[in-house]
Biopython code that builds the backbone (N, CA, C, O; Angstrom):
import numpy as np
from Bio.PDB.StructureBuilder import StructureBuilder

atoms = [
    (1, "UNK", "N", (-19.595, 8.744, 2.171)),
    (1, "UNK", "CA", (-18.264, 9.126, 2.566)),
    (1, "UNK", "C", (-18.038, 10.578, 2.152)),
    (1, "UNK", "O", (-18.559, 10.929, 1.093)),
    (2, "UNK", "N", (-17.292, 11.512, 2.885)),
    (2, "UNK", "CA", (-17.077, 13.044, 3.175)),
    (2, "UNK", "C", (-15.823, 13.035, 3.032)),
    (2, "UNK", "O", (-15.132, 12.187, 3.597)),
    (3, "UNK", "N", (-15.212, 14.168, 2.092)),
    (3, "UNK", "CA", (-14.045, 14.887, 2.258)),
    (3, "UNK", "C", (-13.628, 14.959, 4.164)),
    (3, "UNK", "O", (-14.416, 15.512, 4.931)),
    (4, "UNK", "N", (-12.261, 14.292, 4.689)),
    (4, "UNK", "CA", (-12.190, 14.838, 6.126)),
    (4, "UNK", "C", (-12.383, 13.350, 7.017)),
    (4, "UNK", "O", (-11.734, 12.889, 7.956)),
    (5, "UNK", "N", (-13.591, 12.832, 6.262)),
    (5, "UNK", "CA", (-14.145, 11.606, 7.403)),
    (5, "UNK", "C", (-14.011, 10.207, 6.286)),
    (5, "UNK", "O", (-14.852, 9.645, 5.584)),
    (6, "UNK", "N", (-12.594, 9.980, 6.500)),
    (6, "UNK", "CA", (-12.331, 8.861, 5.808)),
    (6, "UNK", "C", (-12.144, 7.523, 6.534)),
    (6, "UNK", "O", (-11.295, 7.819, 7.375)),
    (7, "UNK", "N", (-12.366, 6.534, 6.667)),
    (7, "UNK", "CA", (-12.703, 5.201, 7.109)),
    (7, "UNK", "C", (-11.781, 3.968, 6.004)),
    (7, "UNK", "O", (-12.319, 3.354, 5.082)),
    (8, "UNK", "N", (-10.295, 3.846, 6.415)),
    (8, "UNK", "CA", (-9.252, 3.225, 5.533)),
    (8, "UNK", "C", (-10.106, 1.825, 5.878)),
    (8, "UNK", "O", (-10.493, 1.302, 6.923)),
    (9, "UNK", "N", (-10.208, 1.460, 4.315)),
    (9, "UNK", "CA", (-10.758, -0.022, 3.638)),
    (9, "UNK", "C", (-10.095, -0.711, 3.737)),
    (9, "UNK", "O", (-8.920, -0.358, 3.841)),
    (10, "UNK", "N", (-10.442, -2.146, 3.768)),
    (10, "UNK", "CA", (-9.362, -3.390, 3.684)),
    (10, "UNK", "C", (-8.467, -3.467, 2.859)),
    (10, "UNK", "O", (-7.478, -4.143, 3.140)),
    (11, "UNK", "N", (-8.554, -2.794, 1.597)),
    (11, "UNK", "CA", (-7.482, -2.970, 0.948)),
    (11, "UNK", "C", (-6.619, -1.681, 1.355)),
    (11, "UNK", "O", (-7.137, -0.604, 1.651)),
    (12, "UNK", "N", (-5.471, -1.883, 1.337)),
    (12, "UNK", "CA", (-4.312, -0.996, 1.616)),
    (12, "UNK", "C", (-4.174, -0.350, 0.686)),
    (12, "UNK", "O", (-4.160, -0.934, -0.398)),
    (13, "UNK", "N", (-3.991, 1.337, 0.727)),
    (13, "UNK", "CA", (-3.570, 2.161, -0.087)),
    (13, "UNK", "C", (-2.117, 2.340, -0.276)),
    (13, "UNK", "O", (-1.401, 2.417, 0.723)),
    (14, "UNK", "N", (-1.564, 2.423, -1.574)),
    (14, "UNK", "CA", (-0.319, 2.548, -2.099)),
    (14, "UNK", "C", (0.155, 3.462, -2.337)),
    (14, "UNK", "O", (0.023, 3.910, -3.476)),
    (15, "UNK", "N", (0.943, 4.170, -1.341)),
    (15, "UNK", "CA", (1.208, 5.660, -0.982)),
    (15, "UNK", "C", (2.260, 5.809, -2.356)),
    (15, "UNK", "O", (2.930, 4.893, -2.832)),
    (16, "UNK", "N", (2.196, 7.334, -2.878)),
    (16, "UNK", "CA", (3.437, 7.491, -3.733)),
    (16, "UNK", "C", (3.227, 9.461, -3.511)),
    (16, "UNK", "O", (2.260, 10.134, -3.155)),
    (17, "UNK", "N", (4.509, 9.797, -3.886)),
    (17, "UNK", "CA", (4.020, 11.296, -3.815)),
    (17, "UNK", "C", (4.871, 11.877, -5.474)),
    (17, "UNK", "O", (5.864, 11.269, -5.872)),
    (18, "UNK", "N", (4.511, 12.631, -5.970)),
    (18, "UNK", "CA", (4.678, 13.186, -7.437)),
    (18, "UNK", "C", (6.494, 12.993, -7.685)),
    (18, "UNK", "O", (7.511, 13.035, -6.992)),
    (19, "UNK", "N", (6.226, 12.830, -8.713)),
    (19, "UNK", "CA", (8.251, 13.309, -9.381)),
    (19, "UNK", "C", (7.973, 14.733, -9.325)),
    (19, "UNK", "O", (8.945, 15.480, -9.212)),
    (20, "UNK", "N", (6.769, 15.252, -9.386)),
    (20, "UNK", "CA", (7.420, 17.026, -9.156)),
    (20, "UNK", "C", (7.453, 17.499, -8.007)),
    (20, "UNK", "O", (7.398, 18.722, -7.877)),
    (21, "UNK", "N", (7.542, 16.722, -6.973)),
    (21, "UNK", "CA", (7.618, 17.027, -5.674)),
    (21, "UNK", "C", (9.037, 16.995, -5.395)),
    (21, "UNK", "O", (9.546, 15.953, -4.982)),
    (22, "UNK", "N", (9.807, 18.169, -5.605)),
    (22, "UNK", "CA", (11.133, 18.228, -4.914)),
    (22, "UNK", "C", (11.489, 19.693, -4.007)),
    (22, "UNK", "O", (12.293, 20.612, -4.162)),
    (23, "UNK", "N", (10.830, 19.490, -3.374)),
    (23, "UNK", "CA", (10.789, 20.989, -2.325)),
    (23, "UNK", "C", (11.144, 20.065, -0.888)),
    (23, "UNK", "O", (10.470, 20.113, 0.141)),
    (24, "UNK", "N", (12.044, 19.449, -1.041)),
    (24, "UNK", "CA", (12.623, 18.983, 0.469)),
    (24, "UNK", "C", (11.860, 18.310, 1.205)),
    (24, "UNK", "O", (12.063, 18.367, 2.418)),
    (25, "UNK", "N", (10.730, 17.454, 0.677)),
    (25, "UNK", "CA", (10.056, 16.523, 1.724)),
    (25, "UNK", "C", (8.587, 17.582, 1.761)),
    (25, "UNK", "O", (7.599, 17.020, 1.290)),
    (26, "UNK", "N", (8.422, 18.599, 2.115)),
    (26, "UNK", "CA", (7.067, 19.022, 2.457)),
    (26, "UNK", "C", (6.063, 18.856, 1.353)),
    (26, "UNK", "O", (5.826, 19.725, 0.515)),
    (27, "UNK", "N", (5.336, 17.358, 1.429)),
    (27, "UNK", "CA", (4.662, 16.988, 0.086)),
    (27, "UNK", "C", (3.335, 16.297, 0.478)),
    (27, "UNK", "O", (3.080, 16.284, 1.682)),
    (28, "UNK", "N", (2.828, 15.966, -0.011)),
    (28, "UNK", "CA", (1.467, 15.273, -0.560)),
    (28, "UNK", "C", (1.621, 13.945, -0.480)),
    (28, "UNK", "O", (2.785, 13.745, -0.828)),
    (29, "UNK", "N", (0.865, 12.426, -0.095)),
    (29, "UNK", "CA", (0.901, 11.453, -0.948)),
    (29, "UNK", "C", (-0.071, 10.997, -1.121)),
    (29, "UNK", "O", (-0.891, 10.912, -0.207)),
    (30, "UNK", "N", (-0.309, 10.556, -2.326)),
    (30, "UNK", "CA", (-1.727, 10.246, -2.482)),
    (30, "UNK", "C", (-1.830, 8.483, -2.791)),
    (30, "UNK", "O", (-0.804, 7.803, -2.787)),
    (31, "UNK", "N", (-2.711, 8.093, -2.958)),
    (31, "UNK", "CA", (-2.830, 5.986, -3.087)),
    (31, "UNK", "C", (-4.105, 6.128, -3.789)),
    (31, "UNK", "O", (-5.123, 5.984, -3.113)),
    (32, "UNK", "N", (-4.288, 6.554, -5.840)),
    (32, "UNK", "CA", (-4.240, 6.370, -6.518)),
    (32, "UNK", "C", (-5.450, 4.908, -6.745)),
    (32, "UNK", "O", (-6.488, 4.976, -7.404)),
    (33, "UNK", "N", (-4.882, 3.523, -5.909)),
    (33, "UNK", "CA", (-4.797, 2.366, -6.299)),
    (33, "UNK", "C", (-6.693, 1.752, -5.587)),
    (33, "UNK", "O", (-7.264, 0.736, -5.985)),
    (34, "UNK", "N", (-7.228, 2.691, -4.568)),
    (34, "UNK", "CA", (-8.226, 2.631, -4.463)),
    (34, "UNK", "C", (-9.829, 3.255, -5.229)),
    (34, "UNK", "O", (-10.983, 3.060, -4.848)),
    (35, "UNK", "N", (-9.218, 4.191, -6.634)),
    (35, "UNK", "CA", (-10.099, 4.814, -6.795)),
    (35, "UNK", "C", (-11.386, 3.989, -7.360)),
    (35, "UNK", "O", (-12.549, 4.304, -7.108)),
    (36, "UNK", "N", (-10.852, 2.496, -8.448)),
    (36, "UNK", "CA", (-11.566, 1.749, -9.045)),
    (36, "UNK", "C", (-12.615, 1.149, -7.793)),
    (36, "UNK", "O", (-13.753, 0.763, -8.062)),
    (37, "UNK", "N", (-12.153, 1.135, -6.635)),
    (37, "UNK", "CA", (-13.001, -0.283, -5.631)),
    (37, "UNK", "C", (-14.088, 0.903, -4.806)),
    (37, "UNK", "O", (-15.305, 0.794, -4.656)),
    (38, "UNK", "N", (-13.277, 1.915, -4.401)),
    (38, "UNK", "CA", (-13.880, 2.687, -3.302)),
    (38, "UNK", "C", (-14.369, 4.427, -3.856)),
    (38, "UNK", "O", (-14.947, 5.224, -3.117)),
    (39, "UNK", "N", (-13.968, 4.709, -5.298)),
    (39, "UNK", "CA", (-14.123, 5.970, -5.154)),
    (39, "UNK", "C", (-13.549, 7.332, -4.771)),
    (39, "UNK", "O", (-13.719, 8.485, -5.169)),
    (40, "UNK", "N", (-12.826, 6.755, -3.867)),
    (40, "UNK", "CA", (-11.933, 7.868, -3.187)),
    (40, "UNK", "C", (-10.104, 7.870, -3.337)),
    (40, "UNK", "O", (-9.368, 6.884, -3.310)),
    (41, "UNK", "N", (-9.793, 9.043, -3.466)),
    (41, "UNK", "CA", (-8.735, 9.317, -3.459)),
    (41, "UNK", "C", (-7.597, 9.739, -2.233)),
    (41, "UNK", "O", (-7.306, 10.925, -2.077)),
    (42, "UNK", "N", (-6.942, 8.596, -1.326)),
    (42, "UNK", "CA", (-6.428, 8.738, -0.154)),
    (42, "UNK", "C", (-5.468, 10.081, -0.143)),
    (42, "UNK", "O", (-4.891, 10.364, -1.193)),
    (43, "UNK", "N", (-5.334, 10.692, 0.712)),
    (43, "UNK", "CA", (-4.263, 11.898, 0.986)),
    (43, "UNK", "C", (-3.626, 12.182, 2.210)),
    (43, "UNK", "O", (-4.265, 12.602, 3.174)),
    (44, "UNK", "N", (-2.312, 11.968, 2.242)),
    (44, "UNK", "CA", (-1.668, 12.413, 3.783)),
    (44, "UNK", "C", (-0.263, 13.092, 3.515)),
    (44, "UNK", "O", (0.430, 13.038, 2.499)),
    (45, "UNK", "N", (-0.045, 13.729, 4.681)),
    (45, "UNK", "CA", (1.076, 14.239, 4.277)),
    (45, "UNK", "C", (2.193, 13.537, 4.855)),
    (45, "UNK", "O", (2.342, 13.122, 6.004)),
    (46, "UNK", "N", (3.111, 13.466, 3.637)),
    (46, "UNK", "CA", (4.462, 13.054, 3.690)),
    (46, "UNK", "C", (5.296, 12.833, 4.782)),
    (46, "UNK", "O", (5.879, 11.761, 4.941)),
    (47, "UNK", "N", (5.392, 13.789, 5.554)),
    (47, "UNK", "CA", (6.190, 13.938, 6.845)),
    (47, "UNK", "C", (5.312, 12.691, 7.955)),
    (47, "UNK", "O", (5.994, 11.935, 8.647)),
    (48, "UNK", "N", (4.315, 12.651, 7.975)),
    (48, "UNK", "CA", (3.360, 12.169, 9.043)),
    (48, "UNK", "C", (3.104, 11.217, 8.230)),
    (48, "UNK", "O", (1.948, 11.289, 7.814)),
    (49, "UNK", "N", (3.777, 10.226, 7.765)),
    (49, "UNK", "CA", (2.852, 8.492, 7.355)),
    (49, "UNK", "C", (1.946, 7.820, 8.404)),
    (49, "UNK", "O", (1.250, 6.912, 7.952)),
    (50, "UNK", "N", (1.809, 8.114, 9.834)),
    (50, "UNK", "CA", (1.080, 7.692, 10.391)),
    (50, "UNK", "C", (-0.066, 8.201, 10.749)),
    (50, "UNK", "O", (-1.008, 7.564, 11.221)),
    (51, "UNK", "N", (-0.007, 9.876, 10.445)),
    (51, "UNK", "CA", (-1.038, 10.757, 10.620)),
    (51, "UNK", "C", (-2.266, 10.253, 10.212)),
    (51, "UNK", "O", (-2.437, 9.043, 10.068)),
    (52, "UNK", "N", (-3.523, 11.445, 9.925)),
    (52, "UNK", "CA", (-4.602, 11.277, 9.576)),
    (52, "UNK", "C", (-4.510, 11.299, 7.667)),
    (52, "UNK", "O", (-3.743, 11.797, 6.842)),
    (53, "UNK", "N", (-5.649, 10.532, 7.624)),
    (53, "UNK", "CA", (-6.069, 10.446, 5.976)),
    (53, "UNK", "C", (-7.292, 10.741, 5.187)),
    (53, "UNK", "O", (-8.311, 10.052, 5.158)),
    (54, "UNK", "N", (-7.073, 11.828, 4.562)),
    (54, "UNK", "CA", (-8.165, 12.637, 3.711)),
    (54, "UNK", "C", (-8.549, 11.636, 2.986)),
    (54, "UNK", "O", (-7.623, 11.067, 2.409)),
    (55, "UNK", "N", (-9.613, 11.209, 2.806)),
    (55, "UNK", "CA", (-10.305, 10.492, 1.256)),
    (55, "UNK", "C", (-11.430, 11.617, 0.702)),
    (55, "UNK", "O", (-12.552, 11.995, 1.038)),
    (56, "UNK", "N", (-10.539, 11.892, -0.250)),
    (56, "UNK", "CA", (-11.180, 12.558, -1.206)),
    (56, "UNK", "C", (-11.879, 11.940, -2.389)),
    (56, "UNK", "O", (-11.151, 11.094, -2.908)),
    (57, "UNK", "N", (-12.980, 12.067, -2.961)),
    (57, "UNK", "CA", (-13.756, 12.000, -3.664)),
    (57, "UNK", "C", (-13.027, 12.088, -4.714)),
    (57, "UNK", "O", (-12.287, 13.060, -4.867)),
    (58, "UNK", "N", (-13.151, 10.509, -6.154)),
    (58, "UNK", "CA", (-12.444, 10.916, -7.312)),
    (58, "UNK", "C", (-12.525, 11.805, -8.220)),
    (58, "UNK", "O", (-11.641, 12.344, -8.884)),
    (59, "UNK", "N", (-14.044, 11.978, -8.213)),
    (59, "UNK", "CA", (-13.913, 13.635, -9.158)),
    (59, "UNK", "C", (-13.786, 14.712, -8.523)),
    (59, "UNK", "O", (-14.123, 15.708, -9.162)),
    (60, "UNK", "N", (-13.369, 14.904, -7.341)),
    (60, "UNK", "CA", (-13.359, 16.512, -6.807)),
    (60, "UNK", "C", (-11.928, 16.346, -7.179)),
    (60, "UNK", "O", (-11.563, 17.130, -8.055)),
    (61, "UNK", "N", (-10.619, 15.150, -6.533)),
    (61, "UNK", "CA", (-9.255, 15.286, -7.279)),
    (61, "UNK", "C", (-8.860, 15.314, -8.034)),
    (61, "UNK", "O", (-7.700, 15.711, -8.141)),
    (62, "UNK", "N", (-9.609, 14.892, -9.077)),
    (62, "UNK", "CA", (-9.477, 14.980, -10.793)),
    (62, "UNK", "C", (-9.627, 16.659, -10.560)),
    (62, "UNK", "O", (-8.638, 17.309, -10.223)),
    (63, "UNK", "N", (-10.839, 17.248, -10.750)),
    (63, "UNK", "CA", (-10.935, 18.755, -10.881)),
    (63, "UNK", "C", (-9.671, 19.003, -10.435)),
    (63, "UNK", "O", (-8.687, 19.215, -11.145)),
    (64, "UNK", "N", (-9.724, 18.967, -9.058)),
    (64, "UNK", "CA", (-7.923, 19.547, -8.787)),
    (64, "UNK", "C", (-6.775, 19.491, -9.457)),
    (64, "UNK", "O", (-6.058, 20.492, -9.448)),
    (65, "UNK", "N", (-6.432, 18.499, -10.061)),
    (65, "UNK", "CA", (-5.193, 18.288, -10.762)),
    (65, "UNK", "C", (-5.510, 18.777, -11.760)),
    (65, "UNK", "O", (-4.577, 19.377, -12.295)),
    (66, "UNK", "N", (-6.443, 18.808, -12.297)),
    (66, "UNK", "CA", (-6.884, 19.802, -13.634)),
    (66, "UNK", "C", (-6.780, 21.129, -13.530)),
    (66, "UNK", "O", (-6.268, 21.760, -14.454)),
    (67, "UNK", "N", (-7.152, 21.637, -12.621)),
    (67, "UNK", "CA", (-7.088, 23.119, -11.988)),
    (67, "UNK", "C", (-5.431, 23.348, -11.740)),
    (67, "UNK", "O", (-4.801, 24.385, -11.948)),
    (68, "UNK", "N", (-5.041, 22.360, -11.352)),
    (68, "UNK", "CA", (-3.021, 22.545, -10.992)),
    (68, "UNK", "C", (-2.319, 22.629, -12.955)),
    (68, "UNK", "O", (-1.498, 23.352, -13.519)),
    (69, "UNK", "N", (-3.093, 21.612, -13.347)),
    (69, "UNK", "CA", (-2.277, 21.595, -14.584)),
    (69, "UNK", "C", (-2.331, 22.654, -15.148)),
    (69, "UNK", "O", (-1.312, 23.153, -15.626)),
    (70, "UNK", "N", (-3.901, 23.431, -15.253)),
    (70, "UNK", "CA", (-4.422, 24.494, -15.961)),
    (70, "UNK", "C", (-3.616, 25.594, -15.528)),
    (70, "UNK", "O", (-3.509, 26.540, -16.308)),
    (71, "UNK", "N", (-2.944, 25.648, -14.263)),
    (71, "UNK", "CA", (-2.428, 27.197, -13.812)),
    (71, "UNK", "C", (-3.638, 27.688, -13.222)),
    (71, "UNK", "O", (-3.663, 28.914, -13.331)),
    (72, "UNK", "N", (-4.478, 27.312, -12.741)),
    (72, "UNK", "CA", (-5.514, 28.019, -11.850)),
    (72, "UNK", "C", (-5.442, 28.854, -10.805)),
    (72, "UNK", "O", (-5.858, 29.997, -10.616)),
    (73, "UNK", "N", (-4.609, 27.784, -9.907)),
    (73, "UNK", "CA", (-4.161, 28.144, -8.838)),
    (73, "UNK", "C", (-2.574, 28.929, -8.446)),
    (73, "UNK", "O", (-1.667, 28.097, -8.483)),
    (74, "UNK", "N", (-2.279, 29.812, -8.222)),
    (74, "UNK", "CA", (-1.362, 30.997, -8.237)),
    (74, "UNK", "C", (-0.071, 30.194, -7.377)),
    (74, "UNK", "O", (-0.323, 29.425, -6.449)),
    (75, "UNK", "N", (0.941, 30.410, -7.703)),
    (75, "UNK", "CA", (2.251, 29.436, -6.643)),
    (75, "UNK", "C", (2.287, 30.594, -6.062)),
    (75, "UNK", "O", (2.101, 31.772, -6.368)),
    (76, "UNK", "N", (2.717, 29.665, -4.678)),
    (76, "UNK", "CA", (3.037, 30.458, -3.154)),
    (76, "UNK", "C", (4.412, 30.978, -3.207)),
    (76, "UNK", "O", (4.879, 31.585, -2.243)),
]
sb = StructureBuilder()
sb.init_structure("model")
sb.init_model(0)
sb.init_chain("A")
sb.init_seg("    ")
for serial, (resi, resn, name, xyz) in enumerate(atoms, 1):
    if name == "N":
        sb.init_residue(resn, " ", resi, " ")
    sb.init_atom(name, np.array(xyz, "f"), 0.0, 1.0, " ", f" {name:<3s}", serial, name[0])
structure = sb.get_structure()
């Protein structure tokens, strides 16, 4: 499985998007609840619940949120 080419598993992912997400809806949600079975970390955006879904790899999103916590990455 590839960042991009995700294939949603039988079990249903449990969408939630951050408490620090308060910029009016333009957010992230991620479903957390598959990482133990499948590895991957689901991602779609907020506005589009029916859209497409990133499964990301659990340690490339770990790095990320580590990289967000750290201040790595510069705010827009």
């Amino acid at each position: 499985m590839t960042e991009g080419h995700f294939v949603m598993p039988e079990q249903r992912p449990q969408w939630f998007t951050s408490s620090y997400s308060s910029n009016g809806g333009n957010c992230v949600e991620v479903a957390v609840n598959l990482v133990a079975s499948q590895g991957i970390v689901p991602v779609r955006d907020s506005k589009v619940v029916d859209g497409p879904v990133v499964g990301v790899r659990a340690a490339a999103f770990s790095a990320f949120v580590a990289g967000v916590r750290a201040g790595t990455f510069p705010a827009a």
